[in-house]
C-alpha positions as CSV (number, residue, x, y, z in Angstrom):
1,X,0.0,0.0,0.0
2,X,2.7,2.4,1.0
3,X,4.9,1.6,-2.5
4,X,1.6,2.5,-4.5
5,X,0.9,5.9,-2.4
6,X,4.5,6.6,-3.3
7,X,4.4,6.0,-7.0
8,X,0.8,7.8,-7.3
9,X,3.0,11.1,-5.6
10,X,5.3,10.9,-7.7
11,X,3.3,10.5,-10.8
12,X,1.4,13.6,-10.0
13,X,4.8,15.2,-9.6
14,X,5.5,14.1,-13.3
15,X,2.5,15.3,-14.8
16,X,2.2,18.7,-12.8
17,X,6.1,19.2,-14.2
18,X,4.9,18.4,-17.4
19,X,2.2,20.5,-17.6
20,X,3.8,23.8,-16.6
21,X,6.6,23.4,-18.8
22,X,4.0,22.9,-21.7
23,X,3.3,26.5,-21.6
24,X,6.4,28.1,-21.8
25,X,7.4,25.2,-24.3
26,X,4.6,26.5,-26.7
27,X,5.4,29.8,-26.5
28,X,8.9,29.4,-27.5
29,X,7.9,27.1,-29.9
30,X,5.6,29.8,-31.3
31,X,8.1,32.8,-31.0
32,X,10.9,30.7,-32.6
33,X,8.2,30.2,-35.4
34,X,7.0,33.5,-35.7
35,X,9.9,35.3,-35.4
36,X,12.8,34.2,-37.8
37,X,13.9,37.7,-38.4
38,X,15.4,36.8,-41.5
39,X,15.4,40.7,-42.8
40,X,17.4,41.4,-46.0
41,X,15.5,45.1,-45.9
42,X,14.4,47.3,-43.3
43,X,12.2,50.2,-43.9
44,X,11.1,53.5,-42.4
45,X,7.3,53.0,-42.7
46,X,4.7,55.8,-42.2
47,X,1.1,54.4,-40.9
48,X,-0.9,51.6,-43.0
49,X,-4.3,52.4,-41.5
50,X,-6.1,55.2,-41.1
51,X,-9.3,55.6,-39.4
52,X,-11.5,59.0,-39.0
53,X,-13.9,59.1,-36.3
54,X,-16.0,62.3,-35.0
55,X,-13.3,63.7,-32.9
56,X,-10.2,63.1,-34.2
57,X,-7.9,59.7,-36.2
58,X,-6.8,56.3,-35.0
59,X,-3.4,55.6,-37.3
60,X,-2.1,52.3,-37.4
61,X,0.8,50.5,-38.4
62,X,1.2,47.5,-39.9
63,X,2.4,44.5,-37.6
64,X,2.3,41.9,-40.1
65,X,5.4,43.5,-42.3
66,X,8.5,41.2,-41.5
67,X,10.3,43.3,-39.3
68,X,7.9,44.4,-36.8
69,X,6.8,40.7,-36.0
70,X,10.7,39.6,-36.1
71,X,10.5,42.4,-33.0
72,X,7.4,41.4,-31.9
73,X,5.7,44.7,-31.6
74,X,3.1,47.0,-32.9
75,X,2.2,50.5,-32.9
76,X,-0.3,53.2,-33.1
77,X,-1.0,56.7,-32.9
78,X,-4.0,58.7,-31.9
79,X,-5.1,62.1,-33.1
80,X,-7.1,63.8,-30.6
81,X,-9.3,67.5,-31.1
82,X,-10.1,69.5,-28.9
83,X,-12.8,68.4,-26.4
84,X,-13.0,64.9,-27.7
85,X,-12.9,61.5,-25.9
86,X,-11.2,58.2,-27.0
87,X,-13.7,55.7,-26.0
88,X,-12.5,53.2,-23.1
89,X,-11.2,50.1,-24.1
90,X,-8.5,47.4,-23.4
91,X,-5.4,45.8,-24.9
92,X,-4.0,42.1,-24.7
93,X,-0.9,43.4,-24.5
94,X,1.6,45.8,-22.2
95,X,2.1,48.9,-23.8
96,X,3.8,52.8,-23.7
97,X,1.9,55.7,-24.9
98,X,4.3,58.8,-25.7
99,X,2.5,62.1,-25.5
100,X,3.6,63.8,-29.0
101,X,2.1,67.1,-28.6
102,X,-0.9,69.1,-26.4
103,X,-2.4,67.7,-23.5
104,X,-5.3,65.8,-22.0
105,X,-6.9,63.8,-19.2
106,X,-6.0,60.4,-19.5
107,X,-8.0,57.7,-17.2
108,X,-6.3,54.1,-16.3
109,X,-8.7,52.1,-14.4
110,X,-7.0,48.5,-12.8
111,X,-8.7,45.9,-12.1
112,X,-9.7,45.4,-8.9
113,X,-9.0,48.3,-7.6
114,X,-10.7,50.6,-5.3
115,X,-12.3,53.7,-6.8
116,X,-10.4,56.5,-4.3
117,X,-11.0,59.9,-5.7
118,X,-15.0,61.0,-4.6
119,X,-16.3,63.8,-5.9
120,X,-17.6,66.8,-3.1
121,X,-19.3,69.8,-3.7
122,X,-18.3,71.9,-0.8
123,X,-15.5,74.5,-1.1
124,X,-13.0,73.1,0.9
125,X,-12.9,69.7,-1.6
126,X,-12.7,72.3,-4.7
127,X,-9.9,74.2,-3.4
128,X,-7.9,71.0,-2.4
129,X,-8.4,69.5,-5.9
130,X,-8.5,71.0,-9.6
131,X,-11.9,70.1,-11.3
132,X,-12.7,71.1,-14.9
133,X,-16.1,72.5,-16.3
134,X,-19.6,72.2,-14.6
135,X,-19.7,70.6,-10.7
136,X,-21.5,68.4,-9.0
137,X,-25.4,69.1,-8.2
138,X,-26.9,70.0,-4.9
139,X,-28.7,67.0,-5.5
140,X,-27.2,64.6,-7.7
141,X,-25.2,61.4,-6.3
142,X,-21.6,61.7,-6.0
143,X,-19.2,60.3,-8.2
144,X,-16.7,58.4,-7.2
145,X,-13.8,56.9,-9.7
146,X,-9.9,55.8,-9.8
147,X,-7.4,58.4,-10.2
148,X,-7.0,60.9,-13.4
149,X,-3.6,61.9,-14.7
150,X,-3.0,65.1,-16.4
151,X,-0.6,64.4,-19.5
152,X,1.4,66.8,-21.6
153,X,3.8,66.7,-24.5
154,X,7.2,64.3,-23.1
155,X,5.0,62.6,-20.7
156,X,5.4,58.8,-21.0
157,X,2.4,56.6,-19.4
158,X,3.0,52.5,-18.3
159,X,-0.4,50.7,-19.4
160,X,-0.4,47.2,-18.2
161,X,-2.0,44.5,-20.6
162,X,-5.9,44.3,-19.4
163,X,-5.6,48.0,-18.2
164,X,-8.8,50.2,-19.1
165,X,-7.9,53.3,-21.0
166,X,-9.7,56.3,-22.0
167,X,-8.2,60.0,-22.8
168,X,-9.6,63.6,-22.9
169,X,-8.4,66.2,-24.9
170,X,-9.3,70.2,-22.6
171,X,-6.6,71.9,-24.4
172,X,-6.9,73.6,-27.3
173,X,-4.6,72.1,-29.7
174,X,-4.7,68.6,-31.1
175,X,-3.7,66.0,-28.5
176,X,-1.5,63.3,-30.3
177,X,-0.4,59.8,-28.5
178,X,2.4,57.9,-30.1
179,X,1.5,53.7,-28.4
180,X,3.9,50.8,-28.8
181,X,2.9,47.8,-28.1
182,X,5.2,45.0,-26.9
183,X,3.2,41.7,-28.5
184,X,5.8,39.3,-27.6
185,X,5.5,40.2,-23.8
186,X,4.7,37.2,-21.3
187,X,1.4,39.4,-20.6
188,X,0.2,38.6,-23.6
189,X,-0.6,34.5,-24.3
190,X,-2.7,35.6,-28.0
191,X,-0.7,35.6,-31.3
192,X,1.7,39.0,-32.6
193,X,-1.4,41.1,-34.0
194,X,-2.9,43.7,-32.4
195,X,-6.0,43.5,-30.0
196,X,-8.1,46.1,-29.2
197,X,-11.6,45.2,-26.6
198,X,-13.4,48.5,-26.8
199,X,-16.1,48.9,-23.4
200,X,-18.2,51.9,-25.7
201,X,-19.1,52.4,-29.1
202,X,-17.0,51.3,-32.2
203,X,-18.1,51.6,-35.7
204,X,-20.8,50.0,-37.3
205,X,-19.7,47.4,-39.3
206,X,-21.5,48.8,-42.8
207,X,-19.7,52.1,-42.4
208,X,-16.1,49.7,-42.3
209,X,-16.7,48.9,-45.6
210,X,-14.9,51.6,-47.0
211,X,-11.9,50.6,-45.0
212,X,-11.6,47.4,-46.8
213,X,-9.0,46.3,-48.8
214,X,-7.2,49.7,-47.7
215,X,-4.0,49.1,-46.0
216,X,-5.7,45.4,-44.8
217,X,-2.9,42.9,-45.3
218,X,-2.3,39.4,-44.1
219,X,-2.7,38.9,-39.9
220,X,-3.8,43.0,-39.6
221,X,-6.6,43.0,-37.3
222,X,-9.7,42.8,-39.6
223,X,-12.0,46.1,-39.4
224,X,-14.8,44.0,-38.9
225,X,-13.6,43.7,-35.3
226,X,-13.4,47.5,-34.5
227,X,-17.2,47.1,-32.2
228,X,-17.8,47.0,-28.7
229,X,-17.5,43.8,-26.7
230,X,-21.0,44.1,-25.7
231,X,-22.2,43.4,-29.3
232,X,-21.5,39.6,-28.6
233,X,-24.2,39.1,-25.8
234,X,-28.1,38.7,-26.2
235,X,-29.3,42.1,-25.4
236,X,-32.1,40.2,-22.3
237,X,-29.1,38.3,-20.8
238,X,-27.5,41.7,-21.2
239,X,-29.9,43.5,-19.3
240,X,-30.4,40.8,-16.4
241,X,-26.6,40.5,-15.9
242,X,-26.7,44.2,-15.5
243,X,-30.4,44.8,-13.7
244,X,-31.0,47.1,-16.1
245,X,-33.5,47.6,-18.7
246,X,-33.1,46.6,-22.1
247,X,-33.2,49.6,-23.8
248,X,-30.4,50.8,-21.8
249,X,-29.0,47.3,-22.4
250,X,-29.5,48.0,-26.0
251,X,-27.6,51.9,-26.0
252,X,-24.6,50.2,-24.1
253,X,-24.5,47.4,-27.6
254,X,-24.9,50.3,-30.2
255,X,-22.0,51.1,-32.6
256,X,-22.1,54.8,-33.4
257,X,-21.2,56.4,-36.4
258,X,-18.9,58.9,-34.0
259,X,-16.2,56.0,-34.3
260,X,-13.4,55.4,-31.7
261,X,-13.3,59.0,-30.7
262,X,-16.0,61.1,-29.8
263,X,-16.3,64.6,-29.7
264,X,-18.0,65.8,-26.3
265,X,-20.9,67.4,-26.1
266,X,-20.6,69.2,-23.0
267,X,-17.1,70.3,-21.2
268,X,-15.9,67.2,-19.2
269,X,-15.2,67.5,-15.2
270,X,-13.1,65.6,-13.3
271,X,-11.9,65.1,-10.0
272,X,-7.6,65.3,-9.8
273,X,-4.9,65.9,-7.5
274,X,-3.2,69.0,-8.2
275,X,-0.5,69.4,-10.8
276,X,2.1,69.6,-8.0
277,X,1.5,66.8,-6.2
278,X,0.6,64.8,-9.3
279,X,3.1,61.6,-9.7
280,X,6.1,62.3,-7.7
281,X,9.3,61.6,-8.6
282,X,10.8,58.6,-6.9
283,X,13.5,59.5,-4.4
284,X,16.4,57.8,-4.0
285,X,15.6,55.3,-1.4
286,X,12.8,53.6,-3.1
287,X,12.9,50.5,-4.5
288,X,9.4,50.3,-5.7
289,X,8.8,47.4,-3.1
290,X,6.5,50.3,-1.4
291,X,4.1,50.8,-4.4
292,X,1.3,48.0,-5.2
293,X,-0.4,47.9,-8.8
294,X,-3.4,50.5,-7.7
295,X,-0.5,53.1,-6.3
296,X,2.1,52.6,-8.5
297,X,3.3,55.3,-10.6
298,X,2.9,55.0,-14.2
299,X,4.1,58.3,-15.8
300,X,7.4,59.8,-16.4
301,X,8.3,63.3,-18.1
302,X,10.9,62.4,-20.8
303,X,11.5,65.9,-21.7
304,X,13.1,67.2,-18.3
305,X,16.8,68.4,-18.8
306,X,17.9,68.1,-15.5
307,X,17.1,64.2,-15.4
308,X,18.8,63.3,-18.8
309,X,21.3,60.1,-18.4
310,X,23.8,61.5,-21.6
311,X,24.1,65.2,-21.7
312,X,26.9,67.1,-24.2
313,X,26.8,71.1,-24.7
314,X,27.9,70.5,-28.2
315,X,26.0,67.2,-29.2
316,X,22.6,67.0,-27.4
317,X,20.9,64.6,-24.8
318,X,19.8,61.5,-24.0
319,X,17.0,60.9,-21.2
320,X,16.5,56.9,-20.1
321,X,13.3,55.6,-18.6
322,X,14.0,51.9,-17.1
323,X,12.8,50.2,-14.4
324,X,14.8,52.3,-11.8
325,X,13.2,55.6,-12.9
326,X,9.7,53.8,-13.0
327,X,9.6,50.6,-10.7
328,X,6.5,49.0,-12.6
329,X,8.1,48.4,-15.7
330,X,10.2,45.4,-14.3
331,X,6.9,43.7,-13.8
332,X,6.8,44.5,-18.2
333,X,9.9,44.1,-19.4
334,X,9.6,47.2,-21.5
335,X,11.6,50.6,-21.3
336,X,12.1,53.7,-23.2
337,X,14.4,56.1,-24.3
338,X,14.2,60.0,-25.9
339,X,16.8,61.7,-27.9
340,X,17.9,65.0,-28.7
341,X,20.7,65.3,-31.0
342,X,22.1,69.2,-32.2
343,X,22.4,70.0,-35.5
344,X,24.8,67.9,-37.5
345,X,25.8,66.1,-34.6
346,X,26.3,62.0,-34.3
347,X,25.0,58.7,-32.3
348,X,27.5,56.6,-31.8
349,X,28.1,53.5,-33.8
350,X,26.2,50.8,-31.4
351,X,24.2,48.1,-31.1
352,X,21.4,46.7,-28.4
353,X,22.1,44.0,-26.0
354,X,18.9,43.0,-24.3
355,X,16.3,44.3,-26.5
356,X,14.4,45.0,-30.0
357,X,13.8,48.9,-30.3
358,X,11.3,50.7,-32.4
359,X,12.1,54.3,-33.1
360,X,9.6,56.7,-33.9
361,X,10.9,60.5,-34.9
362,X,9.6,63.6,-33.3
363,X,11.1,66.5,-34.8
364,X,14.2,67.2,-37.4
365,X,15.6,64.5,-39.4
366,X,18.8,62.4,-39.6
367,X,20.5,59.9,-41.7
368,X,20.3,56.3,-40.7
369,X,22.6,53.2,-41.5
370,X,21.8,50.1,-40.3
371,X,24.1,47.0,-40.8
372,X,22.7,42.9,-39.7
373,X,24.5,40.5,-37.5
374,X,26.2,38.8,-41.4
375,X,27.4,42.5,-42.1
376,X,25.0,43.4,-44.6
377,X,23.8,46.9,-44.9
378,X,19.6,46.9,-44.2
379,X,18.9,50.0,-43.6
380,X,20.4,53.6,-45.5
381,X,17.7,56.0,-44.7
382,X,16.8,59.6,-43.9
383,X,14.1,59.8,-42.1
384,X,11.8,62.9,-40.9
385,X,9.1,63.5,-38.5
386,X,6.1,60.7,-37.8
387,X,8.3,57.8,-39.6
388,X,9.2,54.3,-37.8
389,X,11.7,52.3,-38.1
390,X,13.1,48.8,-36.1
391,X,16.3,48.2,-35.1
392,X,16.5,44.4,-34.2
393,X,18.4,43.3,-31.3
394,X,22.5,42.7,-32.0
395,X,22.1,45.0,-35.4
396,X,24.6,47.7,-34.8
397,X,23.2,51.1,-35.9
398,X,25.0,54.9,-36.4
399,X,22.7,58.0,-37.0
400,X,23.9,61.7,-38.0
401,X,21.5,64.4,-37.6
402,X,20.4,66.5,-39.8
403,X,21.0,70.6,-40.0
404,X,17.9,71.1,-38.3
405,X,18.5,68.6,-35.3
406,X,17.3,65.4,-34.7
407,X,15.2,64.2,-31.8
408,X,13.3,60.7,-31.5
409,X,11.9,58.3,-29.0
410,X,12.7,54.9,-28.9
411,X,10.7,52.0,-27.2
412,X,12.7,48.9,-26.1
413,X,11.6,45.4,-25.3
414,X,13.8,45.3,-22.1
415,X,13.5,46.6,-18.7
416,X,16.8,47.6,-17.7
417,X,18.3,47.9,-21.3
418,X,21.8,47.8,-22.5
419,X,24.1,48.8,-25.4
420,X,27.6,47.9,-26.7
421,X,29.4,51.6,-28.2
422,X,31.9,50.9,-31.1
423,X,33.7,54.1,-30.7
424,X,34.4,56.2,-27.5
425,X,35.9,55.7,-23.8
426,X,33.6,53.3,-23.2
427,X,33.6,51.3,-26.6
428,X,34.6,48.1,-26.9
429,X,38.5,49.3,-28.9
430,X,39.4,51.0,-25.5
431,X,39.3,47.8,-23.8
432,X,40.9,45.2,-26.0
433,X,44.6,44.8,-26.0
434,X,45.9,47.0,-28.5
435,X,48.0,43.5,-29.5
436,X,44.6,42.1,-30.6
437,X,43.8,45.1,-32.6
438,X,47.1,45.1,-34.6
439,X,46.6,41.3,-35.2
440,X,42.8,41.4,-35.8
441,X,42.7,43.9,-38.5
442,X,46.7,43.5,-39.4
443,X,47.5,47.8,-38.6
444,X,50.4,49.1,-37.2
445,X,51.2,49.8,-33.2
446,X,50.2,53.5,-33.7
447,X,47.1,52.8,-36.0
448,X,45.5,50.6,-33.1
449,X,46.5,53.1,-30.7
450,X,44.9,55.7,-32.8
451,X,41.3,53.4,-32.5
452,X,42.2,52.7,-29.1
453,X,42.2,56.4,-27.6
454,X,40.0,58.2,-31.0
455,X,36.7,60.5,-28.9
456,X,38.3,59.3,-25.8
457,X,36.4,62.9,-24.3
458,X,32.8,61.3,-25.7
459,X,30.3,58.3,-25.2
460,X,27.5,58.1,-26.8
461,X,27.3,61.4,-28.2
462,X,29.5,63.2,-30.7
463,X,29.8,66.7,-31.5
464,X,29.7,67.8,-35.4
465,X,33.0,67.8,-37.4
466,X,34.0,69.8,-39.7
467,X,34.2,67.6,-41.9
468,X,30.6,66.1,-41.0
469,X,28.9,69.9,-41.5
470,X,30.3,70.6,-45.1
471,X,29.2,67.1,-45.3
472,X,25.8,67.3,-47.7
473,X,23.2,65.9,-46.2
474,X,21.0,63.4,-48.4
């Protein structure tokens, strides 16, 4: 009896091992299948898609081209006017919105969490907290919701996979938000496309017809799916799920011919902490172990001088946002990085460590080369505002901005993300014996030497030549 109780244990040890290693198995399985990055050709690609809704455009690129699913990611980028609403809605997968210009509201609401921030109407609550438009009723109920975040251009906001979403546009500019999407993340257990759950609205799937068979390729996310996740129930179980009557049932189902963002009828009001207390910065003794997932901060100015990581007075800036800057993005394996570079001025020959990057320009324009793990030249380029490129992971890269400057943002697939420099005191010459050098390439002792201590005062950074600004640029 005791020699059978033993071998039953350890058979349900075998099959419980078996079982969770089937999971990470598949994936890999999956990835390796999916993602061959086999790239003869990279491209700087402007949006595929382009959807107009009442209050402003949903532009989308396309994931299926070879070398964003050889990175695994996606991207978007939303167009909002003035006093319009992006409906709420939900993504499979971890993502990091970059605000491009303006600013907004923007609402992330995480599961489970308590709904903290009541709306009062006596005078003490409004001068302790900054409300927009009309205010609450003598005799209406209270609200009560999860925290709003003001965002402005530089800002970058962490949305979790699952997270609810929605953003307001008060200013009185557009409001544009620049979203990558990491689709290979271990959030996400669906295939490399992109999907979207929207909790309001959508478009009614006769007005999608025009959208067919215009920038639709193969594993796009059909159009046919851009409606609310309501439309799948019967409107009675709807109602009794709800307790609420079925014509209300019915309004929450309805796709609108408004689209995915809706232009407001009335001015918005909400209930925020003021600007100055709004998402501290961490100090240095935290370690993030203080912050749960309904506290945690998930926005990060990438615009602020004072915090950049690589600064030069002749070259430009670098600011780094990792998981020490922002303690929740080690729980998504994603980071981010924005640019600066002066006119004329250089990124250093490099290439990525840990991570896939997707570069999106902001302002100015540069000249990009691009060369694969074999050697091979993929990517000559100059590229200008709103275009996107990849960089795959080990594909060293070298940029030289243009005479207007150059500045970009750059999402990586890494939490703490590192890079190898060719060139500089920290580059890889400096810190090979100059022996090796002379033997490697067959140079003198005073040619390796020269490679050895060439912009020994720079890193990543390097100011213009002279030669580089009589250079023409293409």
């Amino acid at each position: 009896m005791a020699t059978k109780l033993v071998l039953a244990i350890l058979l349900c040890f075998a099959v419980s091992s078996l079982v969770s290693a089937q999971g990470p198995e598949r994936r890999r399985r999956f990835r390796e299948e999916a993602q061959q990055c086999r790239l003869d050709r990279l491209q700087a690609r402007p949006p595929s898609r382009r959807i107009e809704s009442e209050g402003g455009i949903s532009e989308i690129w396309d994931e299926s081209e070879e070398e964003f699913q050889c990175a695994g990611v996606a991207a978007m980028r939303s167009i909002i006017r003035p006093n319009s609403l992006t409906v709420p809605m939900f993504q499979s997968s971890p993502m990091l919105i970059y605000v491009e210009q303006g600013e907004g509201f923007m609402g992330l609401n995480f599961p489970g969490c308590a709904e903290t921030y009541e709306a009062q109407s006596s005078q003490s609550s409004r001068r302790s907290s900054r409300r927009l438009g009309r205010r609450v009723g003598a005799g209406k109920e209270e609200d009560q919701h999860q925290k709003v975040r003001r965002v402005r251009r530089g800002d970058m906001i962490v949305v979790p996979a699952g997270t609810v979403k929605w953003c307001h546009n008060d200013g009185g500019q557009d409001l544009v938000l620049v979203s990558f999407l990491d689709l290979n993340n271990e959030d996400n257990q669906l295939d490399l496309r992109i999907r979207a759950s929207f909790l309001a609205g959508g478009i009614p799937r006769e007005a999608l017809r025009q959208f067919r068979g215009s920038g639709e390729s193969r594993g796009s996310r059909s159009s046919e799916d851009l409606v609310n996740i309501f439309f799948g129930f019967d409107q009675e179980l709807l109602a009794e799920a709800y307790n609420i009557p079925s014509d209300l049932a019915r309004k929450i189902q309805e796709q609108r011919s408004s689209g995915l963002i809706v232009k407001c009828e009335e001015d918005m009001s909400f209930l925020t902490p003021e600007e100055e207390e709004e998402e501290p910065s961490a100090s240095p003794s935290s370690n993030g172990l203080e912050e749960t997932i309904c506290t945690a901060r998930v926005q990060h100015n990438m615009n602020t001088q004072k915090e950049a990581d690589v600064y030069s007075r002749e070259s430009g800036r670098i600011n780094i946002l990792n998981r020490l800057k922002l303690p929740i993005l080690k729980y998504m394996d994603m980071s981010a990085e924005k640019g600066h570079l002066f006119p004329n001025a250089q990124y250093n020959l490099h290439w990525s460590i840990t991570d896939h990057r997707l570069v999106y320009v902001v302002e100015g324009e540069a000249e990009i080369q691009i060369s694969d793990d074999y050697g091979n030249q993929v990517f000559k380029e100059r590229v200008s505002k709103g275009n996107m490129f990849v960089i795959p992971q080990f594909y060293a890269s070298l940029a030289q901005a243009g005479p207007e400057g150059f500045e970009w943002v750059t999402f990586k697939t890494s939490k703490q993300p590192m890079k190898s420099p060719v060139v500089g005191y920290t580059s890889l010459f400096r810190a090979l014996p100059q022996q090796v050098l002379e033997q490697s390439f067959q140079i003198t002792a005073g040619e390796a030497q020269q490679l050895k201590q060439t912009r020994s005062r720079h890193t990543f950074l390097f100011p213009p030549s002279s030669s580089s600004s009589r250079r023409r640029f293409p």
